[in-house]
C-alpha positions as CSV (number, residue, x, y, z in Angstrom):
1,X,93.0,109.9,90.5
2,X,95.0,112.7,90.9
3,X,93.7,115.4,92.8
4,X,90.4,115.1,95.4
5,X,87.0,116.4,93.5
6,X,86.5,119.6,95.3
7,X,83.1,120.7,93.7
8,X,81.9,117.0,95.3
9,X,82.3,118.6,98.7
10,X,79.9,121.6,97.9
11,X,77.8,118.9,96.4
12,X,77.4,116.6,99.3
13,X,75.6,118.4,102.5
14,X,76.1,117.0,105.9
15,X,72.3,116.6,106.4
16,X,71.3,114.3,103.5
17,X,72.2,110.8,102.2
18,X,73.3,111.2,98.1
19,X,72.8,107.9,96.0
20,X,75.1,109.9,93.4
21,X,78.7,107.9,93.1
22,X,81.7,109.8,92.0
23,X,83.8,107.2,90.8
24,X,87.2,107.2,89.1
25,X,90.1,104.7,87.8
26,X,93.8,103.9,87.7
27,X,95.4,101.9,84.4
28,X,98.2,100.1,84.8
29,X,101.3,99.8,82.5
30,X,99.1,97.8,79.6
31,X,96.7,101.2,79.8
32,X,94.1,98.5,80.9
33,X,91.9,99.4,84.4
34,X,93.6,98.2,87.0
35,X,91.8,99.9,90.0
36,X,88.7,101.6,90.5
37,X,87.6,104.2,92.8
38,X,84.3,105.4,94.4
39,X,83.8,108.3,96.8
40,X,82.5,108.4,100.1
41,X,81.7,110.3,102.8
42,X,83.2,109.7,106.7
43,X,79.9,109.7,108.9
44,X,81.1,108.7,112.1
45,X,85.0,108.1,113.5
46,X,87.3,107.6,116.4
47,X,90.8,108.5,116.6
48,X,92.2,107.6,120.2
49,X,91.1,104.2,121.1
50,X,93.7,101.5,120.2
51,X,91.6,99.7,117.4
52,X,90.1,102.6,115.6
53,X,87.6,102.1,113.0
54,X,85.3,104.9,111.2
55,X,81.9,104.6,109.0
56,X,81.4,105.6,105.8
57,X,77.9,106.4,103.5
58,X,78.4,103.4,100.8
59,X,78.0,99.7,101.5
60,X,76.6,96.6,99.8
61,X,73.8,98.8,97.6
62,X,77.0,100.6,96.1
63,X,79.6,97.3,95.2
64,X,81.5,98.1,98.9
65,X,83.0,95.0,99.9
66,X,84.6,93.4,102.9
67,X,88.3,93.6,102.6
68,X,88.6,96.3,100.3
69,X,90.9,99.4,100.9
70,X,89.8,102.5,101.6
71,X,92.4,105.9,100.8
72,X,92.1,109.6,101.2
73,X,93.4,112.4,99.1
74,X,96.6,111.8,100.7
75,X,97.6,108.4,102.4
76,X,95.6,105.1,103.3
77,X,92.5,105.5,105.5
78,X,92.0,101.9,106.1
79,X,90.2,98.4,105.4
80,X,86.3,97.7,104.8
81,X,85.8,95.5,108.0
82,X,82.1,95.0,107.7
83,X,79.3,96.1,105.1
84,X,75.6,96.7,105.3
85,X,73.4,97.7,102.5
86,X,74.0,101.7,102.7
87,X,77.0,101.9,105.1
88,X,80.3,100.1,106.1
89,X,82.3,100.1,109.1
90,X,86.3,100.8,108.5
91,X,88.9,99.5,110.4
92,X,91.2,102.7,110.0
93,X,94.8,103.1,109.9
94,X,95.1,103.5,113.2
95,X,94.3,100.4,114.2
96,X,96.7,97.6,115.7
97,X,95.4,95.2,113.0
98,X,96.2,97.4,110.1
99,X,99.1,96.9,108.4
100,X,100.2,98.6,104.6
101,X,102.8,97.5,102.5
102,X,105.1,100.9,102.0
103,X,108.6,101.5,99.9
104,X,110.9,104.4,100.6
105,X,111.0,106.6,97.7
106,X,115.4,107.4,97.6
107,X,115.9,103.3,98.0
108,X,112.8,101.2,97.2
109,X,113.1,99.3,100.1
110,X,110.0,98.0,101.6
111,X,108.6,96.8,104.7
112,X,105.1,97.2,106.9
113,X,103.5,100.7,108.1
114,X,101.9,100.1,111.2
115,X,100.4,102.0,114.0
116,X,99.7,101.4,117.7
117,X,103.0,99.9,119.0
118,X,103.8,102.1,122.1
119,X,101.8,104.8,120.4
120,X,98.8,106.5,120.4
121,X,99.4,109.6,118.3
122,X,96.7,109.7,115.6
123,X,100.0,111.7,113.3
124,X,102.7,109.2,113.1
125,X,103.1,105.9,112.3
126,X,106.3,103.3,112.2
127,X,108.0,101.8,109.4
128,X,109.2,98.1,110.4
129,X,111.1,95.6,108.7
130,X,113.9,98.0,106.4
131,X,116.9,96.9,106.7
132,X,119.6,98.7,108.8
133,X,121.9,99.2,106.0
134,X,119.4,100.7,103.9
135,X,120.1,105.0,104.3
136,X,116.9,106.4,105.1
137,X,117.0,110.5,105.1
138,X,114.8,112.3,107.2
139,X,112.2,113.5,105.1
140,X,112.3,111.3,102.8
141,X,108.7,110.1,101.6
142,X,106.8,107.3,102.3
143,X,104.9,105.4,99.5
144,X,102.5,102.6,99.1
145,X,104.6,99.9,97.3
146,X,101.8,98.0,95.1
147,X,102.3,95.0,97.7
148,X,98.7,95.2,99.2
149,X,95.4,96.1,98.5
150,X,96.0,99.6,97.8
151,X,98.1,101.1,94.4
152,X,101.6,101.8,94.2
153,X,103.1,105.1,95.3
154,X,100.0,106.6,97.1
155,X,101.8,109.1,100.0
156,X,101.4,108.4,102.9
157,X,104.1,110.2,105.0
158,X,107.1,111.6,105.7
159,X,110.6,110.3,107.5
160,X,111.2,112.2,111.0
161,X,113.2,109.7,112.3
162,X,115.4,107.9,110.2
163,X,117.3,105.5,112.3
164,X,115.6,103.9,115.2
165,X,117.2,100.7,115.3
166,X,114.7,97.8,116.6
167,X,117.0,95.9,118.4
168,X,117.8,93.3,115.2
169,X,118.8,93.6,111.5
170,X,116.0,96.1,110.9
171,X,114.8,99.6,111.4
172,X,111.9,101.1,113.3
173,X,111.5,104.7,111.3
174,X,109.1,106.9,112.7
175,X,106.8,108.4,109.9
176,X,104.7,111.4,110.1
177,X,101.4,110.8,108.3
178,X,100.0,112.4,105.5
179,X,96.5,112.1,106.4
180,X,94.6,114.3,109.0
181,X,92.6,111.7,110.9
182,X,91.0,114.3,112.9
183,X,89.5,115.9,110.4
184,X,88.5,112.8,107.7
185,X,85.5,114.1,105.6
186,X,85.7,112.1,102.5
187,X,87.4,109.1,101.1
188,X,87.9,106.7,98.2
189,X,86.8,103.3,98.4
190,X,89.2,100.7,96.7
191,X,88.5,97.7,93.8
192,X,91.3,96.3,93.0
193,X,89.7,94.1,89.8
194,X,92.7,91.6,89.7
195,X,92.2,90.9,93.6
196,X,90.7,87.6,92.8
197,X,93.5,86.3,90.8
198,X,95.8,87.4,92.6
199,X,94.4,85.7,95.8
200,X,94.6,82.5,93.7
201,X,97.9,82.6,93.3
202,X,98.9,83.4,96.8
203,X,96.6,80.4,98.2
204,X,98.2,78.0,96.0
205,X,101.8,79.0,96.9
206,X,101.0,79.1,100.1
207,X,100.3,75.1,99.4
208,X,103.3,74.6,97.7
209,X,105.1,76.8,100.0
């Protein structure tokens, strides 16, 4: 999905509970569906405790999941924690627990975007796990790298700091978020309809392994 459904906003009040679903897909390189996407809206949300989670107006009733992610019109919102019939509770990007597989657009290197480590801005984030010889630019984006539960190359920031060194063979880079979490409204919830195979295959190299 390209672009968020701005006539949905006008569509949705504040003050009532919609059983409409706006609903939209990705197809991957075989033009079969890949992902699917459902809209929702943010009903409640916290932004400054260390494991913050937000709820949104879909749950069981609608095909909402535990586990599934959850994106914005720009960047990843978060994971589906736990689901009741008509609502499910989000454990949001900005969250300690919460990590999303990410690529830099100039190199395609990848490694972990992750919040919370000696930070408590709801803005940025830190890339872990590049490689120090990798040249990161400032500026440079930040993508989704099709790792996870979430598609590949779904923004989710911007480089500010290039080249905090962690200490080790890797970088820290300090990324400025794409998403607003102080001012969430709506949101996409995630099916990813190869999750189950793909599961399959990571349980039985993990036995082999």
């Amino acid at each position: 999905m390209s672009e968020e459904n701005a006539s949905l906003r006008s569509f949705l009040e504040s003050s009532q509970y919609s059983n409409q679903l706006i609903t939209g897909e990705v197809k991957d390189s075989l033009q079969e569906v890949r992902y699917t996407f459902m809209e929702a809206k943010v009903i409640n949300n916290s932004i400054h405790q260390k494991n913050n989670t937000f709820t949104i107006n879909r749950g069981a009733k609608h095909g909402v999941e535990k586990g599934m992610g959850v994106i914005a019109s720009k960047g990843v919102a978060g994971i589906v924690l736990q689901v009741s019939e008509h609502f499910a509770l989000v454990q949001s990007f900005l969250n300690s627990d919460t990590k999303v597989s990410s690529s830099l657009v100039n190199s395609n290197a990848f490694g972990s975007l992750v919040w919370g480590e000696n930070n408590r801005d709801a803005k940025t984030a830190i890339l872990k796990d590049i490689p120090n010889h990798i040249k990161v630019a400032k500026g440079e984006t930040v993508v989704t790298s099709g790792f996870s539960l979430f598609p590949e190359g779904i923004i989710l920031g911007k480089v500010i700091e290039p080249g905090l060194e962690s200490g080790d063979s890797f970088l820290n880079i300090s990324v400025a978020l794409a998403i607003d979490f102080s001012s969430l409204q709506y949101v996409y919830v995630v099916t990813d309809k190869l999750a189950d195979e793909k599961l399959i295959l990571e349980e039985i190299n993990k036995e082999n392994g």
